[in-house]
N, C-alpha and C positions, 0 to 999 in steps of 0.2 A: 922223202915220203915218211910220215906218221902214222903210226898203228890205228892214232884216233881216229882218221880219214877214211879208214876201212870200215865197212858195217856189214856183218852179218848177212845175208840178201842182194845184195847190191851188185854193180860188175865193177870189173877193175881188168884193166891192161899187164901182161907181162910185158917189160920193160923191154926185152932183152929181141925179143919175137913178134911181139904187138897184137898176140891170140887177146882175144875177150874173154874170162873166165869169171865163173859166177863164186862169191866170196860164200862159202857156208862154215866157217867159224874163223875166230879172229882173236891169236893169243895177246896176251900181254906179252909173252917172254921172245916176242920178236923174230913169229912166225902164225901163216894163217894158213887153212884148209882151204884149198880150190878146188870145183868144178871146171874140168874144158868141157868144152860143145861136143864132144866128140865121146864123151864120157870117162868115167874115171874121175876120181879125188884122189888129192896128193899135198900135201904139203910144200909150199914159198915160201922165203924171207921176204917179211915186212918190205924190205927195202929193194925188190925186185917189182912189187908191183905200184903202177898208178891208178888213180883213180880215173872212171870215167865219166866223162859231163855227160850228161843229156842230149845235147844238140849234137854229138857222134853218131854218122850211120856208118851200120854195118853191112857189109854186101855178103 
Protein backbone atom coordinates (compact mmCIF):
# COMPACT_ATOMS: atom_id res chain seq x y z
CA UNK A 1 0.00 0.00 0.00
CA UNK A 2 1.03 3.74 -0.91
CA UNK A 3 0.31 6.93 0.86
CA UNK A 4 -0.74 8.06 -2.72
CA UNK A 5 -3.70 5.59 -2.77
CA UNK A 6 -5.06 7.17 0.34
CA UNK A 7 -7.22 10.50 0.06
CA UNK A 8 -8.46 12.66 2.49
CA UNK A 9 -12.43 11.65 2.46
CA UNK A 10 -12.46 8.44 1.23
CA UNK A 11 -12.67 4.82 3.08
CA UNK A 12 -10.03 2.42 3.39
CA UNK A 13 -9.88 -1.08 5.15
CA UNK A 14 -7.72 -1.90 8.38
CA UNK A 15 -5.68 -4.62 7.12
CA UNK A 16 -5.33 -6.56 10.08
CA UNK A 17 -9.38 -6.43 11.38
CA UNK A 18 -11.24 -5.47 8.03
CA UNK A 19 -13.24 -2.42 10.16
CA UNK A 20 -14.16 0.41 7.27
CA UNK A 21 -12.71 3.66 8.51
CA UNK A 22 -13.19 7.05 7.04
CA UNK A 23 -9.52 8.51 6.03
CA UNK A 24 -9.62 12.27 7.38
CA UNK A 25 -5.98 13.27 6.88
CA UNK A 26 -3.11 11.57 5.09
CA UNK A 27 0.63 12.21 6.10
CA UNK A 28 3.57 12.04 3.90
CA UNK A 29 5.75 10.83 6.87
CA UNK A 30 3.98 7.43 6.68
CA UNK A 31 0.99 7.66 8.74
CA UNK A 32 -2.82 8.82 8.27
CA UNK A 33 -5.80 10.02 10.69
CA UNK A 34 -8.67 7.63 10.86
CA UNK A 35 -12.33 7.80 11.69
CA UNK A 36 -14.17 4.17 12.89
CA UNK A 37 -17.89 4.08 12.63
CA UNK A 38 -18.13 3.77 15.97
CA UNK A 39 -16.32 7.10 16.67
CA UNK A 40 -13.12 8.30 17.71
CA UNK A 41 -9.88 9.44 15.47
CA UNK A 42 -6.52 7.90 15.88
CA UNK A 43 -3.78 7.51 14.02
CA UNK A 44 -2.40 4.19 11.37
CA UNK A 45 0.44 3.36 9.46
CA UNK A 46 0.23 3.83 5.90
CA UNK A 47 0.88 0.49 5.54
CA UNK A 48 -1.84 -1.20 7.70
CA UNK A 49 -4.56 0.33 5.69
CA UNK A 50 -6.29 -0.74 2.05
CA UNK A 51 -7.93 1.01 0.06
CA UNK A 52 -11.59 0.48 -0.72
CA UNK A 53 -13.29 -0.06 -4.21
CA UNK A 54 -16.65 1.00 -4.72
CA UNK A 55 -18.33 -2.29 -5.63
CA UNK A 56 -17.66 -3.39 -1.59
CA UNK A 57 -20.91 -3.75 0.56
CA UNK A 58 -21.00 -3.32 3.81
CA UNK A 59 -23.59 -4.94 6.09
Amino acid sequence: MQAKYLQQGSQAKILSTGQIVEVRRVSNHGFSVVRFQTGGDYMILNDRLETVSEEEVRH
